[in-house]
C-alpha positions in Angstrom: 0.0 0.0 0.0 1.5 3.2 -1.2 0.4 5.4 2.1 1.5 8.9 1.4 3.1 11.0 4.2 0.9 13.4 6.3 3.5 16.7 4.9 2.3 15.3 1.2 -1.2 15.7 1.9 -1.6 18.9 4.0 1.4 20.4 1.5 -1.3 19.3 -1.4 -3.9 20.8 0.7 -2.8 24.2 1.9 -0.7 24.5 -2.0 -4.5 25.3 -3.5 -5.0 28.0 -1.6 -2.2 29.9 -1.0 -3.3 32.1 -3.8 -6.6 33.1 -1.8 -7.1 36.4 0.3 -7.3 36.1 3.9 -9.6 38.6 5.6 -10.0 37.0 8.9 -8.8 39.3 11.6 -9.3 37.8 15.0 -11.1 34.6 13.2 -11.5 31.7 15.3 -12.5 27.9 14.6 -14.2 26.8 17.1 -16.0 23.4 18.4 -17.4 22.9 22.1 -16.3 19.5 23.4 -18.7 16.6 23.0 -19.3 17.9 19.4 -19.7 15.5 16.6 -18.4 15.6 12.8 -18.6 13.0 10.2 -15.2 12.0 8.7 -13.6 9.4 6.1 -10.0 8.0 6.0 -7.9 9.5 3.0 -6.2 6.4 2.1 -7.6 2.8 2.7 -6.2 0.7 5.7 -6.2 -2.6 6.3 -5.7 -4.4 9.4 -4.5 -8.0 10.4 -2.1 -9.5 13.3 0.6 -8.3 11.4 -0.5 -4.9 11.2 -2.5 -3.7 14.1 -1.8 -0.3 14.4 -1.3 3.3 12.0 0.2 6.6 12.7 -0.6 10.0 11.0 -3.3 8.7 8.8 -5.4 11.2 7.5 -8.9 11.7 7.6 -11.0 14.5 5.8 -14.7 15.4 6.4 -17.4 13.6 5.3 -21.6 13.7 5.8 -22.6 11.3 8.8 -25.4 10.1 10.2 -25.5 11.3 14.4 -23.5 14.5 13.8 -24.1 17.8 15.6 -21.4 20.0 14.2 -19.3 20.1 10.7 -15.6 20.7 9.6 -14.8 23.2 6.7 -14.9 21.4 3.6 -11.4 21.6 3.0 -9.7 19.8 6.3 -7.2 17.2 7.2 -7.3 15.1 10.5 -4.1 13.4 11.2 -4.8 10.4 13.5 -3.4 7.0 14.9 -5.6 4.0 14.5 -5.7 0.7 16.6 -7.3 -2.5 16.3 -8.2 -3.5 19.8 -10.2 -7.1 19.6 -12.8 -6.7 16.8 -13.0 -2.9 16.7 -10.7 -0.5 15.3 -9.5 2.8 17.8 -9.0 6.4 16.2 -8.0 9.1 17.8 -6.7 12.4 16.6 -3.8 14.8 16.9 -4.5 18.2 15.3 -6.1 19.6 12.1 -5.4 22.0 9.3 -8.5 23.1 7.9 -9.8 26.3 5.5 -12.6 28.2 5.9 -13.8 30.0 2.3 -16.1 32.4 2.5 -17.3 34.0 -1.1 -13.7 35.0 -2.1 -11.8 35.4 1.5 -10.3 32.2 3.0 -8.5 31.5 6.7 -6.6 29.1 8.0 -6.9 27.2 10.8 -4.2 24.6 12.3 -3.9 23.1 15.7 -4.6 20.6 18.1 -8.0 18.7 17.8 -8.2 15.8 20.5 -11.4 13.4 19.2 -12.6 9.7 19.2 -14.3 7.9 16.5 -17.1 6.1 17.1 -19.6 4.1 14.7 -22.9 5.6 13.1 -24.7 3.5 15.9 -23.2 5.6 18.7 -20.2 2.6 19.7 -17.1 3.7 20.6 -14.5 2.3 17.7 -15.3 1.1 14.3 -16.3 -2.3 14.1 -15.0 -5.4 11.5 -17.3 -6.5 9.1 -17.5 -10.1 8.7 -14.0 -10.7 10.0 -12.5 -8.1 7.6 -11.1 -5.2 9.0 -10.1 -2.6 7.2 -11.2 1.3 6.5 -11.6 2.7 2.9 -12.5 6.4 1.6 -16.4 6.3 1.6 -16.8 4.7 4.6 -18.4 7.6 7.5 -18.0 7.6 11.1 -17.9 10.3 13.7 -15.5 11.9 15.9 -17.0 13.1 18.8 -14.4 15.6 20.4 -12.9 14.8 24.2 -12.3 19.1 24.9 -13.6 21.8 22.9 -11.2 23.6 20.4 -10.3 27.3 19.7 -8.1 27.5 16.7 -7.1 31.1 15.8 -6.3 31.7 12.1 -3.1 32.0 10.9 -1.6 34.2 8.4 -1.4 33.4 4.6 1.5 35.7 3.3 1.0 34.4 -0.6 -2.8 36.0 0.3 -1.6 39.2 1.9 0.4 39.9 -1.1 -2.6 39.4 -3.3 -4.4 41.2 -1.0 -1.7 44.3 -1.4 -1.9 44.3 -5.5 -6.3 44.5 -5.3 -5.4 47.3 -2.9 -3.0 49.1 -5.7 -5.9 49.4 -7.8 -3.5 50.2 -10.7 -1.6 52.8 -8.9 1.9 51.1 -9.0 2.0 49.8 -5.5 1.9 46.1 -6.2 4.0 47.0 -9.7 6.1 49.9 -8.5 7.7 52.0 -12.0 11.6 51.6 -11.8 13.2 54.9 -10.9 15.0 56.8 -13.9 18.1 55.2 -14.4 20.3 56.0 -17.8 19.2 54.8 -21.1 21.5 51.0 -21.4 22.8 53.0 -24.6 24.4 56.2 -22.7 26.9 53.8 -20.9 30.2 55.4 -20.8 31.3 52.9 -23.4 28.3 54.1 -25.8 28.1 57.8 -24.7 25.2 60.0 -25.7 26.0 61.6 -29.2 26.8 65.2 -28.6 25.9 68.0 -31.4 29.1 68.2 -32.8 29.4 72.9 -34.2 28.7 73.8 -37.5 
């Protein structure tokens, strides 16, 4: 299984939108503990005596049955997962996520402490029929152990952006060089000078 490293995701991730604007002075994500969002694995994960636990995988958001709160659309989740007996234990580290609104995005990284339980409200995911594994498509819920207050960051790539719509044209973003001498009035290809009549 070609499982990709968690810097290879959130790198793909936070790469799209870098070229957004971020407007999101004193912008918070926030989540009261007990809350519950709906997630999937990135990758597919399979699980057998020989492999009974992952670290940093990465799980996105994803509609659930039983949830009370949701993630921004784009997030990443990096988690460990154990099998323990016939059910399979997630819990998570921290999350990058990124909040668009219209054309103004923030972003939001930090720690994010949650369990995963099944749709039915059990606390790990169980095996079907003897098979225990986890691929993209497959829902559960994370129901978070504290609640979370994630400021956002600064996107510099957005605050340049930002700076250039602000120039309006003016030159700001684009600044005109200063006057510097024509390349052909070098002293080794001086200016032609009126020679008297």
């Amino acid at each position: 299984m070609s499982f990709k490293s968690s810097p290879f995701w959130l790198t793909a991730l936070l790469g799209t939108f870098f070229v957004s604007p971020l407007h999101a002075e004193e912008s918070t994500l926030k989540l009261p503990s007990g809350a519950k969002v709906g997630v999937e694995v990135v990758e597919a994960l399979s699980f057998d005596s020989n492999q009974t636990r992952y670290t940093d995988i990465l799980l996105h958001p994803k509609q659930a049955n039983g949830t009370t709160h949701s993630l921004p659309e784009y997030c990443l989740l990096v988690a460990n997962a154990q099998l323990n007996g016939d059910r399979i234990r997630i819990t998570t580290q921290d999350a990058t996520c990124i909040e668009t609104h219209d054309s103004e995005s923030a972003i939001y990284s930090g720690d994010f402490a949650a369990s995963a339980y099944a749709e039915d409200g059990q606390y790990g995911l169980a095996c079907d029929s003897g098979a225990c594994s986890l691929e993209p498509g497959q829902t559960f819920i994370l129901a978070l152990e504290e609640s979370i207050h994630i400021e956002a960051q600064g996107n510099p790539s957005a605050e340049i952006n930002a700076t250039r719509r602000q120039a309006d044209g003016d030159g700001v973003a684009n600044p005109i060089p200063g006057e510097r001498p024509d390349p052909d009035q070098s002293i080794e290809n001086p200016a032609p000078t009126e020679q008297p009549e």
